[in-house]
PLY file of the C-alpha trace (Angstrom):
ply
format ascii 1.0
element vertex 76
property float x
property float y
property float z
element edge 75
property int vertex1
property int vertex2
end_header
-130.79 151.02 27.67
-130.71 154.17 29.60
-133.69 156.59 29.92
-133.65 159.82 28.78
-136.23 162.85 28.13
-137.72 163.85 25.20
-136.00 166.91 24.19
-139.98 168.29 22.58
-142.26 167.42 25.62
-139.97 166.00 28.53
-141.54 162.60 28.03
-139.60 159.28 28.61
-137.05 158.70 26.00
-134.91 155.88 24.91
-133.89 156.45 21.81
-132.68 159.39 19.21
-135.55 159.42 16.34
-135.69 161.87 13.42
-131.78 162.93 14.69
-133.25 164.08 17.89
-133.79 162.70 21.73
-137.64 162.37 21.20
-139.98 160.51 22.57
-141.99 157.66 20.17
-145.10 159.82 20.29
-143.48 163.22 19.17
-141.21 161.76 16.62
-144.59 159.99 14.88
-146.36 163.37 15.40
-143.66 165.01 13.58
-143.25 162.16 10.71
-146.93 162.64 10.38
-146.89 165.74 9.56
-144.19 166.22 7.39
-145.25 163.26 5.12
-148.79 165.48 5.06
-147.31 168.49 4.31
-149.86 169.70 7.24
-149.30 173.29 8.68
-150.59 174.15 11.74
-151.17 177.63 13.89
-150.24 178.75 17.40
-153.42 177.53 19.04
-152.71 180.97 21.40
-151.11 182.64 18.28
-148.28 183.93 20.72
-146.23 180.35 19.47
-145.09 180.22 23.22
-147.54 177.06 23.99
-145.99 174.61 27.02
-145.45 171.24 25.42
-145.24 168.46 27.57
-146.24 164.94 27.97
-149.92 165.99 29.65
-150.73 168.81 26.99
-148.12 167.84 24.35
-151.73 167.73 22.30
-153.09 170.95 22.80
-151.08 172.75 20.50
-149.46 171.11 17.39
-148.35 174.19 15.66
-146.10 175.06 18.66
-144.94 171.65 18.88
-144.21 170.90 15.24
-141.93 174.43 16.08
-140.24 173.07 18.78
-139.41 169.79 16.73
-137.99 171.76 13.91
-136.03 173.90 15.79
-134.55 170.96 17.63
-133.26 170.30 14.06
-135.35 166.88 13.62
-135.01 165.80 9.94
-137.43 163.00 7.92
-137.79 162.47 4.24
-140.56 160.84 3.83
0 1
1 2
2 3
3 4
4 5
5 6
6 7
7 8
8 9
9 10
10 11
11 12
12 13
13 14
14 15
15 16
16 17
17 18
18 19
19 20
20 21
21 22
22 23
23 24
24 25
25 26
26 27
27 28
28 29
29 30
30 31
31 32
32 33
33 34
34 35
35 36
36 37
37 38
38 39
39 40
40 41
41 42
42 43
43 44
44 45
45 46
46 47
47 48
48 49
49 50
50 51
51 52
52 53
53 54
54 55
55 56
56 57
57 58
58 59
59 60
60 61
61 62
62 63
63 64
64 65
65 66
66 67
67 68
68 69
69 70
70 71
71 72
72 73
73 74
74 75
């Protein structure tokens, strides 16, 4: 299988999860917090937070965004 990049943080990809190239990480960050019904703020509160794999952490609001705008889907 080819390598890819996560269409959320860059990252390695090799698969399509949640209907999306993600990596393993974001696609379990986003199944997360779905499945929590979690909400979570711009860290910045500007919602323009870099997301990638070395700060892909710092800001979960932003990246939960990104995720849902990629049009990532999960029923949990």
């Amino acid at each position: 299988s080819s390598t890819h990049s996560c269409l959320i943080c860059t990252g390695p990809s090799i698969y399509a999860h949640c209907g999306v190239e993600s990596c393993r990480s974001c696609a379990d960050f986003f199944k997360r917090t779905v499945a929590a019904g979690r909400y979570f703020p711009c860290r910045k509160g500007d919602g323009k937070c870099n997301i990638n794999p070395h700060d892909r952490h710092n800001c979960r609001g932003c990246r939960f965004e990104r995720c849902k705008s990629l049009g990532m889907k999960f029923d949990p």
